[in-house]
N, C-alpha and C positions, 0 to 999 in steps of 0.2 A: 453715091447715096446708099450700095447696099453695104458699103465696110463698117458701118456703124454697130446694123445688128449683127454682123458677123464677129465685132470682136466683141461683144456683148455677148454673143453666145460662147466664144473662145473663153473669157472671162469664166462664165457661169461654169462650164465645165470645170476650167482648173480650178477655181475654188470648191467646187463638188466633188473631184475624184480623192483627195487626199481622205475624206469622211464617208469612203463609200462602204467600207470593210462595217464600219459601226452602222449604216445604214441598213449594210446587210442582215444586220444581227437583229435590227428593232424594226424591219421593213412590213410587221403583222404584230400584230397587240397579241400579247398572252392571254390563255386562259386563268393564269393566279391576278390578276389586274385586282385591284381590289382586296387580295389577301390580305388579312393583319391576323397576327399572333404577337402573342409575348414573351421575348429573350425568354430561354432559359438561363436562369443562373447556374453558371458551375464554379467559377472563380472570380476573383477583380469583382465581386458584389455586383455583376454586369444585372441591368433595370431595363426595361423599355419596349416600345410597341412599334413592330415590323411592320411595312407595310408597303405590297409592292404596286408601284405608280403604273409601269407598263414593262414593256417589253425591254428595256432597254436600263431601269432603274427602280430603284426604291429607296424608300425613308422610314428613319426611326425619330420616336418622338419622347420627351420623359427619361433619356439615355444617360442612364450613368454607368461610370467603369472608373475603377483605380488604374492610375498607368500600368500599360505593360512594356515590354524591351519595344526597341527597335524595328522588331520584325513582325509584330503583330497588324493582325491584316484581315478584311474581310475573305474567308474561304466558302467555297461551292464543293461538296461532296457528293457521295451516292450514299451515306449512309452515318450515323451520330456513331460508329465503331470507332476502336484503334485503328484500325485498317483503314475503313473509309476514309478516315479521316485526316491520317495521311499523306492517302494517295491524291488528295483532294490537291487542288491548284487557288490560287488568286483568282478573286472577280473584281478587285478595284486594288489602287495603289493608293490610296489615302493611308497613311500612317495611324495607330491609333498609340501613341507613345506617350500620351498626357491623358489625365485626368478630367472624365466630361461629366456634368452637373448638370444633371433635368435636362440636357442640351435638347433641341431640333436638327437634323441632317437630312441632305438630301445627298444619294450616292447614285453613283452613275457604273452602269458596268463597264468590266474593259471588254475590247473589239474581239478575243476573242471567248468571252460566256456568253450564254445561254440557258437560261431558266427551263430550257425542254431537259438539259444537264445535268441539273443543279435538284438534290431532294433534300440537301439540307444548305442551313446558308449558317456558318458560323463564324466567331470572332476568334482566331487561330492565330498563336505563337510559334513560330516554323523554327525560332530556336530550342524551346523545352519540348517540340510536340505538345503541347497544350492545347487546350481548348477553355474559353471564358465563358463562353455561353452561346446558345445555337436557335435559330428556329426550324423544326420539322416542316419542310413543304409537301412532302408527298413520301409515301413507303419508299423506301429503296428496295430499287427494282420492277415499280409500276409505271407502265406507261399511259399510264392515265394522269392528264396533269389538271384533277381534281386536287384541290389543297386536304390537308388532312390534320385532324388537332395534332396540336406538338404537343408530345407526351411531357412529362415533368421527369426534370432529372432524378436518376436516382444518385442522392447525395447525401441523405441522414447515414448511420451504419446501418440502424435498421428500418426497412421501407415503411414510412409511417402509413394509417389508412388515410385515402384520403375520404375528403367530406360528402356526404351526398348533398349538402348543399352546394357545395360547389363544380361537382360534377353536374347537378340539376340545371343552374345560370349558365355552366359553360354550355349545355345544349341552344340554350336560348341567346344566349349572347355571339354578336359577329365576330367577337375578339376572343378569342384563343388563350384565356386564363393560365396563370401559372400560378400556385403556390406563393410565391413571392413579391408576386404582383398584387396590389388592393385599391381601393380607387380613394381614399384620404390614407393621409399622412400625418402626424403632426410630431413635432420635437419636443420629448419628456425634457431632457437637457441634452447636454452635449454631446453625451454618449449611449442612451439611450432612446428609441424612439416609439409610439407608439402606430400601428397604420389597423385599419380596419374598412372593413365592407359591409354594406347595409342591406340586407334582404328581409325588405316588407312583408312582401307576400309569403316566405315561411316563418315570421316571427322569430327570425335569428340574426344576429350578426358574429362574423369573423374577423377575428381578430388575431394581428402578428406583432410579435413582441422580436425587438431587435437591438443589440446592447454590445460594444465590445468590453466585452466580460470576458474570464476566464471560464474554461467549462466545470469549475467548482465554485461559481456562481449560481443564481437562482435569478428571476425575473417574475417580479408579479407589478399585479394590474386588478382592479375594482372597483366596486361601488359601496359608495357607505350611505345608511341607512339614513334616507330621511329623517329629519326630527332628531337627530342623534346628540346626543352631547358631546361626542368625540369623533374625530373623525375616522380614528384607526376600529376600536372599539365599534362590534354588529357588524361589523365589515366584511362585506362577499368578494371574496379576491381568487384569482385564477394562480398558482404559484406555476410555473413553467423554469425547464430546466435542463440538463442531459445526468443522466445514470452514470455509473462508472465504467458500463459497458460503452458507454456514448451515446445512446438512443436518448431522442426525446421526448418527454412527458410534459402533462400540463394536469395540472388536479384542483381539485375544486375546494377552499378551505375558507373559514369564517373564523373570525377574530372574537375573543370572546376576555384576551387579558393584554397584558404589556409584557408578553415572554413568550417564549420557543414553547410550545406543546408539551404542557404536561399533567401527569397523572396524579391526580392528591389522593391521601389516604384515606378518603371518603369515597376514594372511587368518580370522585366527578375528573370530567377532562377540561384544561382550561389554559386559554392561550391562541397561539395562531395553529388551529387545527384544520387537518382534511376534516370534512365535513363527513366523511365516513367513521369515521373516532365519535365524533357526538354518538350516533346510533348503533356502534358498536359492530354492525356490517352495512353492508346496502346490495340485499342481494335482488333484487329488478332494477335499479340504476334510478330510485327513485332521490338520492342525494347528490351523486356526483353526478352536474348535468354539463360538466364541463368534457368538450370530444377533440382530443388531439386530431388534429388535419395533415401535418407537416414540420420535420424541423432539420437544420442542418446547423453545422459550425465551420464559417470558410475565410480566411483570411483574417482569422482573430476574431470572427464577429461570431454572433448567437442568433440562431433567429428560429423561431417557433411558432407557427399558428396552430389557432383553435377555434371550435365554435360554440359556441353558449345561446341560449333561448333569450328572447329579452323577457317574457316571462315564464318563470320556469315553473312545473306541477311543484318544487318544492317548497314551500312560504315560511319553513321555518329558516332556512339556511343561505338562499339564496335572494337577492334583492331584486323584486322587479323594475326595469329599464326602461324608461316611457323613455321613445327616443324621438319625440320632439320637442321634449322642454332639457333646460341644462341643469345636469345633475352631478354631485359633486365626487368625482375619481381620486381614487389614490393607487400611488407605484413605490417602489420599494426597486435595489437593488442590493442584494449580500452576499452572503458566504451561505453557501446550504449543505447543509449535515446527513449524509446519507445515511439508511435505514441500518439501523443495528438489532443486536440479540433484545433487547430492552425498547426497542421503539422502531415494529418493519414499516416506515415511513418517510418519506424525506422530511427535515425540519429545517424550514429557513429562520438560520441565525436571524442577531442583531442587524440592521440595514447601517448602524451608524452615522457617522456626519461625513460631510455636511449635508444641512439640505436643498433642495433643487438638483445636488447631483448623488447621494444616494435616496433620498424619499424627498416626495412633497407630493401636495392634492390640488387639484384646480376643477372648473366648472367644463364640463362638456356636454355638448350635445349631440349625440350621432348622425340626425340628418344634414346639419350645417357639412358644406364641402367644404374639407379644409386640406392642403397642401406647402407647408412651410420645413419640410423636409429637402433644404439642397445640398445634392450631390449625395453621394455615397459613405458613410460610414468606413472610416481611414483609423483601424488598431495599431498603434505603436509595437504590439509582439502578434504578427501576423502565422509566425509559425504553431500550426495548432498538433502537431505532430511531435510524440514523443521522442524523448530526447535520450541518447545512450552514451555515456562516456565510458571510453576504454582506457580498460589498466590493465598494468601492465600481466602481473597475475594470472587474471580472471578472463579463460577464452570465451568468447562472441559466438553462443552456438545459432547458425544461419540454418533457417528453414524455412518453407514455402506454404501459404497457406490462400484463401480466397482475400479481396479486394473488399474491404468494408467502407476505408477511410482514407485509401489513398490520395495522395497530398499533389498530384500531377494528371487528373483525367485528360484524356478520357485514359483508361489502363485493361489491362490482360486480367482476365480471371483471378489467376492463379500469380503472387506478389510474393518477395521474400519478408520474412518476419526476421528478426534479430533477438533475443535470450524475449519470447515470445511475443514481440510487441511487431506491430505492422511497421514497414517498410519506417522505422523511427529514422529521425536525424541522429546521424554516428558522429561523435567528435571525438577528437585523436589528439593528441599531443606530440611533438617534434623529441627526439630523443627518447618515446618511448613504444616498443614493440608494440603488434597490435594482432595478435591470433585469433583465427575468426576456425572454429569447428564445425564443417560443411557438413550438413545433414538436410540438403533440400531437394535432392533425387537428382537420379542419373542425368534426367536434363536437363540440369540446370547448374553450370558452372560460373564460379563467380570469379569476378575480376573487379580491381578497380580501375579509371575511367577518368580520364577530359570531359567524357562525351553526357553529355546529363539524357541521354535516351539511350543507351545503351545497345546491346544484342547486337555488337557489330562481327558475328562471325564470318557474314561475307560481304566484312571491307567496307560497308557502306559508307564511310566517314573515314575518307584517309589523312586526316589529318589527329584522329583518333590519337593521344598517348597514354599508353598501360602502363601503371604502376606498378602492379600485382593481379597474381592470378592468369589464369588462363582454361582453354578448354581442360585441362586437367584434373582440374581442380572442382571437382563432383564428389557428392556421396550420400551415403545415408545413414537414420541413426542407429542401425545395426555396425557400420560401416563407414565412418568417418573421413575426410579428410582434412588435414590442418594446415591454415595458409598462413604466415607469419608474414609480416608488412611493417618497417620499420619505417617514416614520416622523418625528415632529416629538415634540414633549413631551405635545402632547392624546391620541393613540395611546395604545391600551389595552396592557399588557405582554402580552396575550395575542389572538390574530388566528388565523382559520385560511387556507389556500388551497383553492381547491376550483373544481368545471367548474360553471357556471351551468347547465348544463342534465342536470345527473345529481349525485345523491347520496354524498356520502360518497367523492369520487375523489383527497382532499388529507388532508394532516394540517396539525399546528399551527405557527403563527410566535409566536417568543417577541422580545420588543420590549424591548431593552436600552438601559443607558445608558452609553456608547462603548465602545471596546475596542481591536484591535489597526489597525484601519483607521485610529483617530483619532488613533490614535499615531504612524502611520509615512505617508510620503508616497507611495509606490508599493506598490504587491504586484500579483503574477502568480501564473495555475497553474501547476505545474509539467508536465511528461509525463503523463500521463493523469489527471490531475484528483486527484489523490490527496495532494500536500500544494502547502498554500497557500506562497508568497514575497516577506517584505515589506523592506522599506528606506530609511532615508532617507539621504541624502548630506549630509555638509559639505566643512568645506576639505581637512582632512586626514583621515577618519576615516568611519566608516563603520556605521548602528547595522542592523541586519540579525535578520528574527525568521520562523521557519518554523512553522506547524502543520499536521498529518496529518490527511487528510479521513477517517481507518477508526482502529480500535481496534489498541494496538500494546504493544510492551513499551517500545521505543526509537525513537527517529527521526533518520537521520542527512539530510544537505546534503553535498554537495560541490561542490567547485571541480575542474573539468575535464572531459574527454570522455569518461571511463570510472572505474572500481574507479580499474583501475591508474596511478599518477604522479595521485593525486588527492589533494587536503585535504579533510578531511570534518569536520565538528561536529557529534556526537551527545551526543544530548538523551537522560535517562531520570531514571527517579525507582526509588529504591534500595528496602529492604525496610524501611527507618525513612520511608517518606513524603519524603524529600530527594531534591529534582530538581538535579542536574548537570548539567553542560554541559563536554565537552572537545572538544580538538581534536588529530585526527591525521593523519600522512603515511602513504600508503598504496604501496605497490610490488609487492604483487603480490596473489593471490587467497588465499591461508592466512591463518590469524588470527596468524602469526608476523610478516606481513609488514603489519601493525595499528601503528606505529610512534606514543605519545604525543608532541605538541609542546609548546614551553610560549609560547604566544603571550600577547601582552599582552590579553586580556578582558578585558573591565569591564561594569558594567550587565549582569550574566550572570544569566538565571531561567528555569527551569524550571517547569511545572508537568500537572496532569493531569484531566483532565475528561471523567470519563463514558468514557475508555479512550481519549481523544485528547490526543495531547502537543501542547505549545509551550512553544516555549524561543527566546527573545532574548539578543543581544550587543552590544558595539560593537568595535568592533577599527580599530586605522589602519588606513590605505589603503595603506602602505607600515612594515612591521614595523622597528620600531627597535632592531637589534641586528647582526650580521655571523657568519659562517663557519658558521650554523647552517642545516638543511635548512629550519625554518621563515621565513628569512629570504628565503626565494624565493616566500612566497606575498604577493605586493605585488595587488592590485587596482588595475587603469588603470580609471577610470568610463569613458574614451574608446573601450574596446576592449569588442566585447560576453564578458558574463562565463558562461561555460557553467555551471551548475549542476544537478547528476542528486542523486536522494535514494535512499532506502534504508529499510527497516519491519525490524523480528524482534522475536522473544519478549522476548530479556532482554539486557542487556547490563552486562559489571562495571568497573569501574574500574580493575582490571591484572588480569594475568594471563588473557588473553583465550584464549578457546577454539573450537571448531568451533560449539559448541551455541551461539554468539553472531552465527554466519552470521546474514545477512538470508533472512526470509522471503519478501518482495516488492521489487521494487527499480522503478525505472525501466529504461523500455526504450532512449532515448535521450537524451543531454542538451539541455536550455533554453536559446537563447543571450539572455542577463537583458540589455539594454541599459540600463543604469544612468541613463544623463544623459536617455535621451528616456522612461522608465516605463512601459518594455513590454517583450515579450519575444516570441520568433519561436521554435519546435522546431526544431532540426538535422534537417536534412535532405541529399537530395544535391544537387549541384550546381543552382539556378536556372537554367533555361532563359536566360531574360535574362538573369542574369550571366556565366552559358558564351559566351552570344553579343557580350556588353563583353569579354568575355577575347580570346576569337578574333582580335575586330575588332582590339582594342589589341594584340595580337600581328601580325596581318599587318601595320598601321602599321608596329609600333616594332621586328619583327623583321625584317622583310622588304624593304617598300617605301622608308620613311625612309634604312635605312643602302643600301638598294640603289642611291639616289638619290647616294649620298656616294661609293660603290664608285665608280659610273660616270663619276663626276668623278674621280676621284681613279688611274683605271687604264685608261679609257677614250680619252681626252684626245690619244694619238698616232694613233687612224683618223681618216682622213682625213674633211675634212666636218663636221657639226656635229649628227652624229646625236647622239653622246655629251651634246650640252647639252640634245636636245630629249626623251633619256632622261630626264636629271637632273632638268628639268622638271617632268616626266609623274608620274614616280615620288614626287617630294615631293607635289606638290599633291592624286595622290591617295591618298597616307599619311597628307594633313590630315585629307582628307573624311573618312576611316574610322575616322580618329582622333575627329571630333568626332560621326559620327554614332554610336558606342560610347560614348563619354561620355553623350550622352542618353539611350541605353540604361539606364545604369546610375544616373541622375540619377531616371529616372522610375520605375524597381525600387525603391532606393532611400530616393524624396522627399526628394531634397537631397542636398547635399554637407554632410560631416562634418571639416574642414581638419583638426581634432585629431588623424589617422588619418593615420602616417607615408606610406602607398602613396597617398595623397589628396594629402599636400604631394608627395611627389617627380612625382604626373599631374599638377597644378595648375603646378610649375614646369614640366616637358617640355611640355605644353602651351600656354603662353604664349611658349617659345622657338621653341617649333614655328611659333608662328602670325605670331611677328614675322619670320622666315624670307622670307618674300612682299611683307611691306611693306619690307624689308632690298630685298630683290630690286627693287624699284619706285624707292626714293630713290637704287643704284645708278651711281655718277657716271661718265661718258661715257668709254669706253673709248679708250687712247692711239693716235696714230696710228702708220702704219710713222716707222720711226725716230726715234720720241718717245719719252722715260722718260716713264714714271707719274706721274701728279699725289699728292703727298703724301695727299689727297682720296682717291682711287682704292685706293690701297697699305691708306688707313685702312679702308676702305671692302672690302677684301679680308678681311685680318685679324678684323673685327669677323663679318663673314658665316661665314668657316670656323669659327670660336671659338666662333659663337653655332650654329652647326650640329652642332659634335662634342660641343658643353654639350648640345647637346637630345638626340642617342643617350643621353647617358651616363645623364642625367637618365631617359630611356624607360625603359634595361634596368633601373634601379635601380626605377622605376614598377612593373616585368613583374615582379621578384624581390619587394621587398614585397607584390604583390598575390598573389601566389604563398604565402607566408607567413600573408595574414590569411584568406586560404579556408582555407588551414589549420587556423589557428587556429578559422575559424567553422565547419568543414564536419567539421573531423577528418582525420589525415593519412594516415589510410585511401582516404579520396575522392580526397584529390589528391597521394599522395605520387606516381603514376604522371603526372602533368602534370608535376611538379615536374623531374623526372627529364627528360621531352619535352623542357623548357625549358633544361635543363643540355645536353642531347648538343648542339640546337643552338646553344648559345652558343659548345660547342667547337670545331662542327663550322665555325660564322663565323669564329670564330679561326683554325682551321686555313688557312681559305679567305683570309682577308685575310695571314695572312702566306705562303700561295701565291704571292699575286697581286703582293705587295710587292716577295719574290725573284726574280720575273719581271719587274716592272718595272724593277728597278736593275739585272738582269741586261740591257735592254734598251737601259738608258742608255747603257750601257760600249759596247756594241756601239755602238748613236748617234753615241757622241762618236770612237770609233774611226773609224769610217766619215768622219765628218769629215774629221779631217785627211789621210786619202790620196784624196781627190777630185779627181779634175782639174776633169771638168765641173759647175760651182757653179751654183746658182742661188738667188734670194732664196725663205728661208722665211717665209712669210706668217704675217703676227702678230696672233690673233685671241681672244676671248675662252678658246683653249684654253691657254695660256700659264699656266703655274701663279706668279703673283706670290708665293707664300711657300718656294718650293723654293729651294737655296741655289745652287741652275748659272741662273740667271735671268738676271744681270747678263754673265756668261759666254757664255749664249747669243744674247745679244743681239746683245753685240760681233763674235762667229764670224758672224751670218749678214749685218751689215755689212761687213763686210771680204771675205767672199766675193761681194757682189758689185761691191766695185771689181778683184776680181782675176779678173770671170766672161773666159774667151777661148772663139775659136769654132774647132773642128779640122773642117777639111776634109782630104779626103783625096789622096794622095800621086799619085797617077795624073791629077790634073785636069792 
């Protein structure tokens, strides 16, 4: 009778010891029993409210997340760091590899956590080091297992305020508020949603606007006026957004037409405006009652809250909100046009069609609980991170800067930037080089990477394979160093970059196969790195293709030094997905003066990627047609070509308006040198080449003709100063001449003959220089009362000929070079030399024909004097003798004759 209970008790044990390890762990209730908070969102749009059961588990409720890999997994840390987070281990084995919608869970921990452990509890990718979203249970490093509000991530760039409303409910509230979280929901359309929170007791509610848009979108939300006849029209709308810096804004604006914000020449404002523009300021905040809360952009999506009054102090502009009956809303989504020189404001375009999914209006009423939001918001281009493509030309200068937007949290401080932009997506092409110019400090060397977390310098990940790079490979931008990485066909389509000696400080390279590099034979940056320029040349023709390094609506190119007297070809893609390409003449700064041309284009394509345009051409080099303005944009490859670019919201196809101004432009134009495949920024005048100007100016305006003057006017003082002037003067009008040429040879690297001001120095130059060997072969001067050797005569002629050929030749040198600074500097820089160069050219003219009227006036007198001489004497015949003047043969005979007729008068008293 007693083996019954005995294997009844045998039983009860072995079924109980395999469960005793987990008994262990949950043998006393915790002090968090009862916590709830709400996920922080950091990635995967993670939603939901924690809450832990006991000792042993807890559950989330409302839980959404886009899938993540394989190894996503709930983790237990000591801390929401890099580090902590990490270091952190597994507290359950449930996979989270699919996508979960509003879901319910109940999790169980494993046998070995513990919540006395555990100070934060998050949703961790153990492949990217990741983090999706976390709840804060207690400080790391207290041993107090008091819960503690979970902070909110920081995840906008810049840390928005948050609200005092809703710092005020989170005191009062058991649940542990997050920014992201709201207690309704409801779905504008598919892709856009609206959620909001009701707080009675301060006469406000918050509201979060969520949309997978691009971040050169806009998102609004309103009320329209009772009684209205329209529903857009009186309309109190919130427009919400991100800056170009990427911070978020939300502003307060009222509808008053059917257009963008604008100014009539009555001075009234009309249109969809900030409500700050009606009154011109709002300096006590008595207009804009609208209060940014929070905004991030994560996985393609947008999301903004704010809080607004339901009745606000303002009644001209703002619409009161009774929020227990239903009142009629309106939403909009568009393109929004950031603040320019003519309007510091954002202006949201057109919203377009269709509607229900860019605009429409429906009834609401705030207190109603409403929830028809399932799951998580899934963007089709999830990547919200700048994008760089390398060519092959143009090096990748790498440096380090603080973490604003990084695309992988949790992350280190201090991230690498790429030709300025944060930790961008690098994409690469197979067969062509990829130079990256290291300037992110000594410690930080870059390599590229298998490993998508990189800093593996001690080994962490042996399975690690390097591509390029290594500890070596550091510097700075005093200090450079250059890594070359050639991408072949074995190259995995996906690489990351990263500092060998810290984790997580790169993103990814995507490993393509060719593109626009492989297409075209040159490309340059243009003005601040912001769009690429590529080209290749033939005989007559020209194929030419540009992309924008940032998200745009249009992207234009032009040809010349400014807006103004410019041709431009702009790129966009219309509201059916078709990309265009036109080209126009520009004459001044209004969209009036936007002039279409109709040039010959061919091979013309558009297209649009992840919010970055390119658009290809080809066009001759010289347009085949007459009497038309676009028949003056000819392309010399010989002369460098300036070209400045242009970004904005949107652009149409006629009828051009303000709202089609650029939003960012270039500061200066490019001078593109076509034939050698590179390009130099305008800037002002070169030192060295101010200094080839000078020199070539004191030569060819001074010295050389001063040299001609003094022969040519000098010739009757006595002596032979005049020759040893004329000497002096030429030989060092060469020197200066030729040391200004190296000047400008070594500035330069060569001469370029193609370049008119090059052939007219190249001829002055050589005339110049045969001048001295002229002078050398020189045939032996006649004696007294010898004619000229035919030799000597020839010999005169070719000298003066080849001397007044090299002035003319000079000035023509001085005036083209005068011309191509022009052309390359702008005729701002040098329209004040130009002018320099003109008064003196008159002022030598005036002086030479001074000097000319002086000397024929001294002839006369000469010859005058001549014939009433009594006392003659021979004039001495010496190389001052002008052999081309036409009294030569005249003078010769007079001063023979006067001395067979010399007599001697003495005086009468001898």
């Amino acid at each position: 009778m007693a083996s019954p209970p005995s294997l009844f008790l045998l039983l009860f044990f072995f079924f109980l010891l395999p469960i005793g390890p987990a008994v262990a762990g949950c043998r006393v209730n915790t002090s968090l029993a009862g916590f709830e908070a709400d996920l922080a969102m950091v990635q995967h749009q993670v939603r939901g409210v924690v809450r832990i059961v006991d000792g042993c588990s807890f559950s989330i409720r409302g839980f959404d997340m886009l899938a993540g890999s394989d190894q996503v997994r709930w983790f237990g840390a000591a801390g929401d760091d890099l580090h902590n987070l990490t270091m952190g281990s597994r507290i359950s084995d449930l996979p989270l590899n699919r996508t979960y919608r509003n879901e319910s869970l109940t999790i169980r921990l494993s046998d070995n956590a513990s919540w006395d452990r555990i100070a934060v509890l998050a949703i961790w990718d153990e492949a990217t080091a990741s983090d999706f979203g976390h709840v804060l249970l207690r400080n790391a490093g207290d041993n107090e297992t008091a819960p503690a509000v979970a902070p909110s991530p920081d995840l906008s760039p810049a840390p928005s305020p948050a609200s005092d409303s809703l710092v005020e409910h989170k005191s009062k509230s058991q649940i542990h508020r997050q920014p992201t979280m709201f207690t309704n929901c409801f779905a504008l359309s598919s892709q856009f949603r609206l959620r909001w929170t009701l707080y009675p007791e301060s006469d406000s509610v918050d509201i979060g606007l969520e949309a997978t848009v691009g971040s050169e979108y806009y998102m609004a939300f309103g009320w329209t006026t009772p009684g209205s006849s329209s529903y857009m029209l009186n309309a109190d709308v919130t427009v919400t957004g991100f800056t170009e810096e990427g911070n978020p804004f939300a502003e307060d604006y009222f509808i008053t037409g059917y257009s963008e914000c604008l100014l009539n020449k009555d001075g009234k404002v009309e249109g969809v405006c900030p409500d700050t523009i009606y009154e011109g300021s709002d300096p006590v905040g008595l207009v804009n009652n609208t209060k940014l809360v929070y905004g991030h952009r994560r996985d393609g999506v947008a999301f903004v809250r704010y809080e607004r009054p339901l009745v606000s102090i303002d009644e001209k502009y703002d619409v009161p909100v009774n929020m227990t009956q239903n009142m009629t809303v309106i939403w909009a989504l568009g393109l929004l046009k950031p603040p320019d020189s003519i309007r510091p404001y954002y202006l949201p375009q057109n919203h377009g069609k269709p509607r229900e999914t860019a605009y429409n209006y429906l009834s609401l009423n705030l207190s109603k609980e409403v929830d028809n939001c399932f799951g998580p918001l899934d963007a089709e281009d999830k990547e919200d991170q700048d994008i760089i493509i390398a060519d092959a030309k143009t090096p990748l200068v790498v440096t380090s800067g603080p973490a604003l937007r990084y695309p992988n949290p949790p992350n280190p401080t201090k991230v690498l930037y790429i030709n300025k932009k944060e930790a961008p997506l690098l994409r690469a092409e197979r067969g062509v080089p990829v130079t990256f110019s290291i300037q992110a400090g000594h410690d930080v060397a870059l390599y590229l990477t298998s490993d998508p977390i990189g800093g593996n310098a001690t080994l962490r990940n042996m399975t690690e394979v390097m591509y390029a790079g290594g500890p070596e490979f550091e510097g700075v931008p005093a200090s450079p160093t250059e890594l070359t990485w050639l991408p072949d066909r074995n190259t995995p389509d996906q690489l990351y970059y990263h500092s060998l000696f810290e984790q997580k400080m790169g993103w990814k390279v995507q490993v393509v196969d060719g593109g626009l590099s492989d297409m075209y034979n040159n490309s340059v940056l243009l003005d601040d790195q912001q769009v690429s320029f590529f080209w290749t040349l033939s005989e007559d023709s020209i194929s030419i293709a540009a992309r924008g390094e940032k998200k745009s609506g249009y992207l234009a190119i032009g040809f010349g030094s400014g807006m103004i007297d410019s041709y431009a070809y702009v790129g966009w893609i219309d509201n059916n997905g078709k990309g265009h390409v036109n080209t126009y003449w520009i004459d001044n700064k209004d969209a009036m003066s936007v002039h279409p041309v109709s040039e010959n284009l061919t091979f013309v394509r558009c297209r649009h990627e992840n919010g970055i345009i390119t658009f290809e051409f080809t066009r001759p080099l010289s347009p085949s047609c007459s009497g038309k303005i676009e028949c003056k944009n000819i392309i010399d490859p010989t002369t460098p070509l300036k070209v400045i670019w242009a970004m904005g919201a949107q652009w149409l196809a006629d009828n051009l308006s303000e709202r089609n101004m650029h939003s960012v432009a270039s500061n200066r134009p490019v001078s593109v040198l076509l034939l050698r495949g590179s390009a130099e920024a305008d800037e002002d005048l070169r030192p060295v080449l101010a200094v080839h100007g000078f020199m070539m100016f004191v030569a060819w305006g001074i010295l050389l003709p001063g040299g001609i003057l003094a022969v040519r006017y000098l010739k009757h003082i006595k002596g032979d100063g005049w020759f040893q002037l004329h000497v002096y003067l030429q030989y060092s009008g060469i020197a200066i001449m030729l040391l200004g040429v190296l000047f400008a040879a070594a500035e330069l690297r060569g001469f370029y003959l193609s370049l008119v001001h090059v052939k007219f120095g190249v001829t002055a130059i050589l005339l110049a220089c045969a001048q001295p060997l002229n002078a050398y072969l020189r045939p032996k001067r006649p004696a007294e009362e010898e004619i000229a050797s035919s030799k000597r005569i020839i010999w005169e002629y070719f000298h003066v000929i080849v001397g007044r050929s090299a002035i003319l030749a000079g000035v023509a040198a001085l005036v083209t070079g005068m011309k191509h600074l022009r052309h390359r500097y702008g005729s701002e820089n040098v329209q004040g030399l130009t002018w320099a160069l003109i008064l003196w050219v008159l002022a030598c003219a005036l002086l030479v024909m001074y000097l000319e009227y002086m000397e024929i006036k001294r002839r006369r007198i000469h010859r005058s004097s001549l014939k009433g001489n009594w006392v003659l004497g021979n004039i001495e015949e010496d190389d001052s003798v002008d052999l081309l003047h036409s009294e030569r043969a005249g003078t010769k005979s007079e001063s023979q004759t006067s001395g067979i007729m010399e007599v001697q008068l003495e005086p009468l008293s001898r």
